[in-house]
C-alpha positions in Angstrom: -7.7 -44.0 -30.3 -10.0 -46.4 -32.1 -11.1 -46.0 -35.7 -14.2 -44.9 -37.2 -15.9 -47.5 -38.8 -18.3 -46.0 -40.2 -19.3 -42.8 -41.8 -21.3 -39.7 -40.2 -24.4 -38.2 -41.4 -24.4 -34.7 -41.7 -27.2 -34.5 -39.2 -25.1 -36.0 -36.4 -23.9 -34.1 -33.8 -20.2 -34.1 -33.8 -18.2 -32.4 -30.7 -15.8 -30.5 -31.6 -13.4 -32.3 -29.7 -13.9 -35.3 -31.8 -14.0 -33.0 -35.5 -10.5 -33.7 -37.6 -9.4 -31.8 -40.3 -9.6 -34.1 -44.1 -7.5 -36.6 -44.7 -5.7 -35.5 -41.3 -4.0 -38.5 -39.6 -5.6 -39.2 -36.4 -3.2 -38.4 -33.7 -1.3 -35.0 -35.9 -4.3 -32.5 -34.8 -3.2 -29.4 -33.4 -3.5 -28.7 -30.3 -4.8 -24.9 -28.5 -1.7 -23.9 -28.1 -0.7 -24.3 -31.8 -4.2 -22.9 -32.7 -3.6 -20.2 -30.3 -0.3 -19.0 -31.8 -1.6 -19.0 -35.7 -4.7 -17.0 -34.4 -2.2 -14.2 -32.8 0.6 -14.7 -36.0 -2.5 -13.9 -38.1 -3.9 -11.4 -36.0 -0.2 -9.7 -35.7 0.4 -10.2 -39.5 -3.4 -8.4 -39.8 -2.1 -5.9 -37.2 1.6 -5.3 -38.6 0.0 -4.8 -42.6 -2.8 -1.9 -40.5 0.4 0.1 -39.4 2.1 -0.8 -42.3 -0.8 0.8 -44.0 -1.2 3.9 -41.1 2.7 4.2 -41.5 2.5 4.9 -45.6 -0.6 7.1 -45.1 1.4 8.8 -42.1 4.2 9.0 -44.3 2.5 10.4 -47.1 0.9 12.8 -45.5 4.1 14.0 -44.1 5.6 13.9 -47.3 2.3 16.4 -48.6 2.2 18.4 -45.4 6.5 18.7 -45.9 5.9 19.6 -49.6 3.5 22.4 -48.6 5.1 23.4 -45.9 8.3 24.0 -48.1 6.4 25.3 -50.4 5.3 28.0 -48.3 8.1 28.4 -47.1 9.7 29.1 -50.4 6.8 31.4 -51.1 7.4 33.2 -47.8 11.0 33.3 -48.5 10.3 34.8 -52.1 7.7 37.0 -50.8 10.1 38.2 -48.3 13.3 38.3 -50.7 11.2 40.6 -53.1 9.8 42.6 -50.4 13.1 43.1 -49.2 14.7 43.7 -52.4 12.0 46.6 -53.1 12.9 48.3 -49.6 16.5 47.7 -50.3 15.8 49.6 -53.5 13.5 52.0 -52.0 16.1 53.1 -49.1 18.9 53.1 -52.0 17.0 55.3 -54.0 16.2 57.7 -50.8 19.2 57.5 -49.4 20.6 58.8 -53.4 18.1 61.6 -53.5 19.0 62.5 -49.7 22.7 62.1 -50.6 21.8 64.2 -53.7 20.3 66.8 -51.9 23.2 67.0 -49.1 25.1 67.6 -51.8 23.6 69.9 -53.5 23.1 71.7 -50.5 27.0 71.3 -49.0 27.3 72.4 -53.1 25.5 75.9 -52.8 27.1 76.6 -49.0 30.7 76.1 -50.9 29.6 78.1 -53.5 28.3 80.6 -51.4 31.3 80.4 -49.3 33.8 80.6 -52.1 31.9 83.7 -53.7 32.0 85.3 -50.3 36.1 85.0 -50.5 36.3 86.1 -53.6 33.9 89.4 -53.5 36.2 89.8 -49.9 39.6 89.2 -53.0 38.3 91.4 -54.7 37.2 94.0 -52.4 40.9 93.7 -51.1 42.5 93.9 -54.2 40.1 97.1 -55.4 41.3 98.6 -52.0 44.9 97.9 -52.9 44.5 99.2 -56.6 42.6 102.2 -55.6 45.3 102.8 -53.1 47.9 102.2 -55.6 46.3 104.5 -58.0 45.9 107.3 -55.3 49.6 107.0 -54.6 50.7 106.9 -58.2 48.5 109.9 -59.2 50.2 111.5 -56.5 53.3 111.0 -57.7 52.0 111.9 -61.6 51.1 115.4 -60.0 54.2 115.7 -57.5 56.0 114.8 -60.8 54.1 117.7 -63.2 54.0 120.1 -60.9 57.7 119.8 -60.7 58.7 120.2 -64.0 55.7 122.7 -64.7 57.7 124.8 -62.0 61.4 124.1 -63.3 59.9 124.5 -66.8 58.3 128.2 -65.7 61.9 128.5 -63.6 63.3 128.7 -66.4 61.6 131.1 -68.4 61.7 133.2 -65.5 65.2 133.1 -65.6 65.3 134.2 -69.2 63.2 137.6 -70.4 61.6 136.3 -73.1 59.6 133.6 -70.7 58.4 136.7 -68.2 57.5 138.4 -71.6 55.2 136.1 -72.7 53.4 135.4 -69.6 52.9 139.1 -69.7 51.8 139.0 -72.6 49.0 136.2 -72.6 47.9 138.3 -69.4 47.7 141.7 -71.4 46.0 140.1 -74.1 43.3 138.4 -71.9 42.3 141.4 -70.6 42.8 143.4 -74.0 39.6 145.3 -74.2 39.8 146.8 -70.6 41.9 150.4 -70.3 43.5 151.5 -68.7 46.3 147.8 -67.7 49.3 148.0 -65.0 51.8 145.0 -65.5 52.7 144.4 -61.9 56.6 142.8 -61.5 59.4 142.1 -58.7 61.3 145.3 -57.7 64.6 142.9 -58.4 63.4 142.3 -61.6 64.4 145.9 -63.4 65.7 144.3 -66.2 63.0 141.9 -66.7 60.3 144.9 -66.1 62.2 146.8 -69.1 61.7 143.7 -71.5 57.9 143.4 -70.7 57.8 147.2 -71.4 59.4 146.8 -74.8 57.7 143.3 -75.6 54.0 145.0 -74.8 54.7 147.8 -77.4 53.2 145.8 -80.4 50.0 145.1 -78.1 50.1 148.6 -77.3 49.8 150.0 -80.3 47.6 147.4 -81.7 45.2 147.6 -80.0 45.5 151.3 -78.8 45.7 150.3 -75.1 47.3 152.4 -72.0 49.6 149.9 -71.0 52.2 150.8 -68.2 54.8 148.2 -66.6 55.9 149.0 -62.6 58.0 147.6 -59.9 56.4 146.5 -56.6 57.7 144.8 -53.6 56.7 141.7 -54.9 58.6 138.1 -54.9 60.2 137.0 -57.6 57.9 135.4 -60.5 55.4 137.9 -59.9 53.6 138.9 -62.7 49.9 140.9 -61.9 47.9 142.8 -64.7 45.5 145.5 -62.9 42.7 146.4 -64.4 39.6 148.9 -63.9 37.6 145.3 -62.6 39.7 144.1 -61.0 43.6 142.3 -60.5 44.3 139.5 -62.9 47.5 137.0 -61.2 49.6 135.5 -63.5 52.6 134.8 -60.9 54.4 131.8 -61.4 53.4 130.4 -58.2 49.4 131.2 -59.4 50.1 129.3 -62.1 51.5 126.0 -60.4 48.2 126.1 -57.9 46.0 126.3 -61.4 48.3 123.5 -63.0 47.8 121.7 -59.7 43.8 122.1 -59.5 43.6 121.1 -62.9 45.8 117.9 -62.8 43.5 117.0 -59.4 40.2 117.5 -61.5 41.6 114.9 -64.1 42.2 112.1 -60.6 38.7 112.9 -59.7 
């Protein structure tokens, strides 16, 4: 290539394929190619430093929309925790007055139950005492009445107890006249002591007293009077005792 000799005024036209860069050696321009590939290394580098710049604003706004999202999900999580907790107390707290009240209830029905068993205890065990008592009373009379009659056998046996049975009897019915003492035709000798103990009386009280043998058993002791027929008979007297011990039971 031959050298410019001399120098280009500005209003020249200049082709481009003819334009150098400053101080550029002639013969060291680039060529398309080379021009080509800085072009697309500056439009990549442009290019690369765009989604450099989309990838941070991308990533940013991940990082924001993470952040919130965990946020909310923490919130969510707390909201749910607390609701939770406040059933979970709820429930615990209904499930304590509905235990309470099952056991009040189970409570009452032993109760009742166990107050059912005793009233039946004690029912059973009146029934046994009463019976016990029936029994033993019964014995108690059995027992009096037995030595009522060995107590009146006695006196029978001996005058002076005929005398003064006959002689309560006489003076019960004192102010009637004319009396009849009544006796056993075996007892002769216990009809001739009533006759001598029934003097004093007698003459006391200025009474017709007479004293017979009839064909009585032996104990019997009968005062007749004008109302009537008084009994004082051993054996009257042990059905009296008897009565009277069985009024006491009732």
């Amino acid at each position: 290539m031959r050298s410019l000799s001399k120098v280009l005024k500005s209003e020249q036209t200049v082709f481009d394929q003819y334009q150098v860069p400053l101080y550029q050696e002639p013969g060291i321009e680039k060529t398309d190619k080379e021009v080509r590939t800085d072009t697309e290394e500056t439009g990549y580098a442009l290019i690369s430093k765009g989604k450099k710049q989309l990838l941070e604003r991308t990533k940013r706004q991940a990082e924001l929309s993470a952040a919130q999202i965990l946020g909310d999900a923490y919130a969510q999580r707390d909201k749910i925790v607390n609701t939770a907790s406040g059933e979970a107390a709820r429930i615990k707290e209904q499930a304590y007055e509905e235990g309470w009240q099952e056991g009040l209830m189970k409570a009452a029905e032993q109760i009742g139950k166990l107050s059912s068993e005793l009233a039946a205890s004690i029912d059973e065990l009146k029934e046994s005492i009463a019976g016990q008592e029936n029994e033993l009373r019964e014995q108690v009379t059995s027992l009096a009445l037995k030595i009522a009659e060995k107590i009146l056998c006695e006196k029978i046996a001996k005058d002076d107890g005929m005398n003064a049975m006959a002689r309560a009897a006489v003076l019960s019915e004192k102010e009637k006249s004319p009396l009849t003492v009544l006796v056993a035709a075996k007892a002769v000798r216990q009809a001739e002591a009533i006759e001598q103990a029934l003097a004093p009386v007698r003459e006391k009280y200025e009474t017709m007293i007479k004293v017979k043998t009839a064909d009585l058993p032996l104990g019997t002791l009968r005062v007749e009077t004008p109302d009537g027929l008084v009994d004082a008979s051993v054996y009257v007297q042990l059905e009296n005792l008897k009565q009277q011990l069985e009024m006491l039971e009732e």
